[in-house]
N, C-alpha and C positions, 0 to 999 in steps of 0.2 A: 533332611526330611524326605518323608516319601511321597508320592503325589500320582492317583491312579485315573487319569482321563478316560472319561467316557462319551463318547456320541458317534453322529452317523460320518460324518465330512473331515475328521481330523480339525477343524474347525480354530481351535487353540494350539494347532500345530507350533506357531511362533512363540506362546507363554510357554508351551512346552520345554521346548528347546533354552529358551532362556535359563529357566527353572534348572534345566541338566548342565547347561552350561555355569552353573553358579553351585554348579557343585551335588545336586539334588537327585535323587534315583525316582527316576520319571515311569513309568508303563501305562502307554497309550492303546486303548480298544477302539476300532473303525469299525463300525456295524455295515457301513456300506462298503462293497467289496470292489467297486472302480475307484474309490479313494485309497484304498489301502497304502498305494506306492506312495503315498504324500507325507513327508518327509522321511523317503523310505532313504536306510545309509543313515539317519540322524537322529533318529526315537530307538528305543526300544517299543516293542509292540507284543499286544496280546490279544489269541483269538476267542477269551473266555473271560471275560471283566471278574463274573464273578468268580471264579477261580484264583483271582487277584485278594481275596476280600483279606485269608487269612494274613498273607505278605503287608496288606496296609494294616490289617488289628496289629500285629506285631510294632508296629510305630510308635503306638499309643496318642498320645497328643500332635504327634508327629506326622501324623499319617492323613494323608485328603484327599475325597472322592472330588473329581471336578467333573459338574456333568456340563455338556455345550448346549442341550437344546432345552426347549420350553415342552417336551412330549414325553418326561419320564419325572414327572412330579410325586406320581406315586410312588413312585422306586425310591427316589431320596427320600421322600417321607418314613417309607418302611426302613432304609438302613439308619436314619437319624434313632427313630426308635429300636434298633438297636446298637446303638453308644456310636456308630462310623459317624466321623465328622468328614460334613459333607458342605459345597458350596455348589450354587446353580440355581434352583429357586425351588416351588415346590409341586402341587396338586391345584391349589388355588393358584400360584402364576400362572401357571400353564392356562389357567380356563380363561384369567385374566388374557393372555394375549391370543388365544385360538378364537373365544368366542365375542367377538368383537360387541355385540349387543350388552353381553352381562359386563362388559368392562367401562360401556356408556353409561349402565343402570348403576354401576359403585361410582362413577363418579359423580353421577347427577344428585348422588347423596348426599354428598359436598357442597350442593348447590353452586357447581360449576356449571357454563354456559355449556349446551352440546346444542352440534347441528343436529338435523331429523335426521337419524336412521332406520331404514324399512331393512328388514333380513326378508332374505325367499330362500329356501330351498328346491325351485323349479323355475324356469324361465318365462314360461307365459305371463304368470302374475304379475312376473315386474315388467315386461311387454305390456301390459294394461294397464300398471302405476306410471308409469312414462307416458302412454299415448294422453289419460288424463290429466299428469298433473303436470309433464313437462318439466324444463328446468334445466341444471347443471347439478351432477350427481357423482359424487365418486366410486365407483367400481372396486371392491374392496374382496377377495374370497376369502372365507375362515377357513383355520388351520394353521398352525405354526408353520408346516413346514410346504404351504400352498407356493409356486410356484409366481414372484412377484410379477412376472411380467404379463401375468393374464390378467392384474388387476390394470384399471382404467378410469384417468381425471376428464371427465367430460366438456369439452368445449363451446359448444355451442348450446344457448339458452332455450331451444326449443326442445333441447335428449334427443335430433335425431341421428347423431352420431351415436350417443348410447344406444339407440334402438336397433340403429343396423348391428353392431357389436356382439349386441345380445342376441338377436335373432341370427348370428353366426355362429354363436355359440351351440343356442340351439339346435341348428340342422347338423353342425358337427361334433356331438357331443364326444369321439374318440370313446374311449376305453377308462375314461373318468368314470368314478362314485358318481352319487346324486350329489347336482350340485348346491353349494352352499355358500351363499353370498350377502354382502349389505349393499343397498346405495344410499351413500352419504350424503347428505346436501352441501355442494361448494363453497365453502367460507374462504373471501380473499384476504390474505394478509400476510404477516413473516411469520416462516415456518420453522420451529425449532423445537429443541427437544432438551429436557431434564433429564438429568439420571444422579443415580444414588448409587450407594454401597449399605444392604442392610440386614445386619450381623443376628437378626432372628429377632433381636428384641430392640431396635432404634438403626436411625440410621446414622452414619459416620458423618463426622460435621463439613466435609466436603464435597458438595454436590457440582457437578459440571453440568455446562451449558454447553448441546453442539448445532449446527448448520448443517445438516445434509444434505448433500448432492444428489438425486439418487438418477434423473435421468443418465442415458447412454453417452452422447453425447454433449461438444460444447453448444451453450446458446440453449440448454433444455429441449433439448431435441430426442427423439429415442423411446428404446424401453425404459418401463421402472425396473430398471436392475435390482434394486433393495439398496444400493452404494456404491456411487462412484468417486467419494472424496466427501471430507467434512469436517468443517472447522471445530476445535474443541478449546473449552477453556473449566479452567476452576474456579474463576474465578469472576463475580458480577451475578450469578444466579440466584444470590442468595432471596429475593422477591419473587420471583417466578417460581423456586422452590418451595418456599414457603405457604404460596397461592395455591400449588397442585400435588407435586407428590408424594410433600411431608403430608399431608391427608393421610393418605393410606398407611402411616406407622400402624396403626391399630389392628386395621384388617391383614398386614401383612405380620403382624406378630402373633394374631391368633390363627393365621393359615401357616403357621412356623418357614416363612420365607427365609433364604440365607442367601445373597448374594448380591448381583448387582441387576437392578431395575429400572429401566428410561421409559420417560412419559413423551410423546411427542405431539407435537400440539401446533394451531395455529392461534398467531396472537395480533389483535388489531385494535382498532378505537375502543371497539364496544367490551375488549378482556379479554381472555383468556378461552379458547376452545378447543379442549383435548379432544385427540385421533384417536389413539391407539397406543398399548404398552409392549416394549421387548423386556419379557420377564427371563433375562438373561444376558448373558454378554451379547454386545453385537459387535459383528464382522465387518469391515475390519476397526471399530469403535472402540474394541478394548486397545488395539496396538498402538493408536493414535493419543488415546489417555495416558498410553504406558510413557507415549512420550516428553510427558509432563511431569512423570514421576522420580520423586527423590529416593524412592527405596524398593528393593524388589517385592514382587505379587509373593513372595511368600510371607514376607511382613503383615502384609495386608490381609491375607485370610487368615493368618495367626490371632490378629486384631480383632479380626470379625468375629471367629468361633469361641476364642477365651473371653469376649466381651471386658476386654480389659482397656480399653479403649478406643475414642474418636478422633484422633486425629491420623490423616492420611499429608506426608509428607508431599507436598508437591511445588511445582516455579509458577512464579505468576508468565503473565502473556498467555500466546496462544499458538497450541498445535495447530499443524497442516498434515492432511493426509491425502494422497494422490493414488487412485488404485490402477496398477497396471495389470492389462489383460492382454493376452493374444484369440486369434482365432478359433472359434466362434462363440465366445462369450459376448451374452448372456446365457447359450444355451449347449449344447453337447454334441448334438449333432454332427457328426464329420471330424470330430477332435482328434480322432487318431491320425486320421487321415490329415492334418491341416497343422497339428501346431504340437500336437505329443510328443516327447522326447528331444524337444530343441533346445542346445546350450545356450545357460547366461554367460553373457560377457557383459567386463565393464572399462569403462575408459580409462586411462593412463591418471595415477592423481588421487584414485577412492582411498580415503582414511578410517582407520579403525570405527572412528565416528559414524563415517560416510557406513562402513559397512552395518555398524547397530541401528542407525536408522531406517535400513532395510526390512521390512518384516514382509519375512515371502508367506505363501500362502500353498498352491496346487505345487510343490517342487519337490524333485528328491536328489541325493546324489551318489553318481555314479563315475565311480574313480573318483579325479580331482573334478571332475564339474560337476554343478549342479543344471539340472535338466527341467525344463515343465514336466509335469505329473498330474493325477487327478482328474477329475472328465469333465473340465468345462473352459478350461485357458484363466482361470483367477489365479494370475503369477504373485500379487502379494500387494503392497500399498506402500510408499515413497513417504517418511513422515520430516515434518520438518518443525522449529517452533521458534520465536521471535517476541518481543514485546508486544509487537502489531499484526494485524492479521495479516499487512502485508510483507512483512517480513519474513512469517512463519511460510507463507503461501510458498515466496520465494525459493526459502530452503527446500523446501519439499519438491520446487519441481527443476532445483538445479542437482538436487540429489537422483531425479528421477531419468534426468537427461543422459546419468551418468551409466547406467543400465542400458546393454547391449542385448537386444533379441530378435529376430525375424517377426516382421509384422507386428512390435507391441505396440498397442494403443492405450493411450489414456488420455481424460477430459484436458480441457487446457485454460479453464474457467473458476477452478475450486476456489472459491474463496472471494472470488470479486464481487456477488451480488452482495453478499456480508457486511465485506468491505465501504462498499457506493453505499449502501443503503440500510440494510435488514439493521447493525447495532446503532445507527441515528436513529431509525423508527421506531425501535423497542426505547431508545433513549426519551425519545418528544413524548412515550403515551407513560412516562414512570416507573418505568421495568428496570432499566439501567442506570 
């Protein structure tokens, strides 16, 4: 099969690779040009996707556009209309997960519970919705590709952390657009997340259930990174699925959606209150699923685009995913300077096993090592999986122990709050 990747980050660098290694003629396009070296030595690469188009027509059924981000909906909608079979999501995902307001207003259609969301596009006003109405509010910026660690979960009940925050924002607004923001009203309770596979007209009968980590830090300390580890299962969702994202077959079949879609939500006494959608793979979410899976991602999009079937082979239990970073991730800053170009090494013992549950991420290789690459120290994610979360936890982080680098860091908590607590609490309100 042929298989032509498209986005900014190299992002599916690791499906990539897999995909070439199981025999498959892969060509990768990096729009961004400090990723390019990200699995450079181990992709083919192209600096003209669509230059690629006639190479994949030539496939015929064979051939698949895979786009990574939620900010070229249009695009795949235009090549689906002409015959390219394409996976990624579409025009309507994209608005689904940039514009966080209209993704509240389709679900509130569903007559699902939502916290109040106020949007501003300028800082004052929500400086004057604070100073009146007070509160806990979450800090949320629109746009896919909004940098997550400017957004902010408010702590204290009076917003006047939110308010200094914001009035920071304001006297320093930098060399950003106008800005474009919601604050969320705080809903406590477990925080988890659906996701699907959905083949343009239904979705695949196996939905997963995961636990994100997304602080920096053990003990929730830190930035919102977007992920830093997170429990995955296929298995138990089936209630919480059916409550939220099976909703959206409709709308996602008349926005010709084709891939895979996670609703993330907070879930407590009172139901069910969705956040927000990743209308597209998430990093590193898909690798961690991968490691649940009975049969390679080109089955699966085979499945999805010929509509010839629902089932997705996969093991019961539960993945672990562990993401390691070095220097100065979450951000860019200083990367050449601090952590670029440094070899992995690994301990005495790693097995073929040990190495496929590896899925690197910012890496390329030069000669016989592989080196960090990429501009931000996101070395890859440690995945592990078990009947029980703490088994799976386990794997993941004796796997991760075994990985040799200058300065890497990663959390050392994945999985225990899940564990103690979040699936008894989903279990006591009838979820599980």
């Amino acid at each position: 099969m042929r298989f032509l990747g498209i986005g900014d980050y190299n992002d599916l660098g690791a499906m990539y690779h897999g995909l070439a290694r199981r025999g498959h003629e892969v060509r990768v396009h990096v729009a961004n040009p400090t990723y390019r070296d990200v699995y450079g030595g181990m992709l083919d690469f192209t600096d003209d996707w669509q230059a690629e188009l006639g190479w994949l027509r030539e496939a015929g059924e064979d051939g698949i556009a895979l786009f990574e981000s939620a900010t070229q909906g249009v695009t795949q909608d235009a090549l689906r209309r002409e015959g390219f079979q394409v996976i990624g999501g579409s025009a309507f995902g994209d608005r689904l997960e940039a514009d966080r307001a209209f993704g509240q207003q389709v679900l509130q259609g569903f007559g699902l519970r939502l916290a109040a969301t106020h949007g501003f596009t300028a800082y004052a006003p929500a400086l004057d919705f604070l100073r009146r109405k007070g509160g806990r509010y979450v800090l949320k910026f629109n746009g896919a590709d909004n940098p997550r660690t400017r957004n902010y979960i408010g702590e204290l009940d009076d917003a006047s952390d939110m308010l200094a925050l914001l009035a920071t924002y304001a006297a320093h607004p930098g060399t950003r657009e106008q800005p474009d923001f919601v604050l969320m009203e705080f809903v406590q309770g477990v925080e988890a997340g659906v996701g699907g596979y959905f083949n343009g007209r239904e979705f695949l009968s196996t939905a997963c259930l995961d636990f994100e980590h997304k602080r920096f830090f053990t003990g929730e300390l830190g930035e919102l990174t977007g992920e830093m580890g997170t429990i995955v299962s296929y298995r138990g969702s089936e209630k919480l699925f059916a409550a939220s994202l099976a909703k959206m077959a409709p709308l996602l079949r008349e926005g010709g959606y084709c891939g895979y879609i996670n609703l993330n939500m907070i879930v407590n006494e009172e139901g069910l209150w969705p956040l927000e959608f990743t209308s597209r793979f998430g990093y590193p979410g898909f690798a961690i699923c991968e490691a649940l899976h009975e049969e390679g991602w080109e089955h699966i999009f085979q499945r999805m685009l010929r509509q010839d079937g629902l089932q997705i082979a996969t093991r019961p239990g539960y993945a672990a995913g562990v993401v390691l970073t070095v220097p100065p991730f979450p951000y860019s800053h200083g990367y050449a300077e601090l952590s670029k170009g440094a070899p992995l090494s690994f301990r005495p013992g790693m097995t073929a096993e040990d190495h496929a549950a590896l899925y690197y991420a910012e890496v390329e290789r030069r000669g016989e090592h592989l080196v960090t690459s990429g501009n931000t120290g996101y070395v890859g994610v440690a995945t592990g999986t078990g009947a029980t979360v703490a088994a799976a936890r386990d794997a993941a982080y004796a796997l991760a122990r075994q990985v040799v680098l200058p300065n890497l860091r990663y959390r050392g908590d994945i999985g225990d709050r899940v564990e103690r607590s979040d699936l008894r609490r989903l279990a006591d309100w009838g979820w599980l």
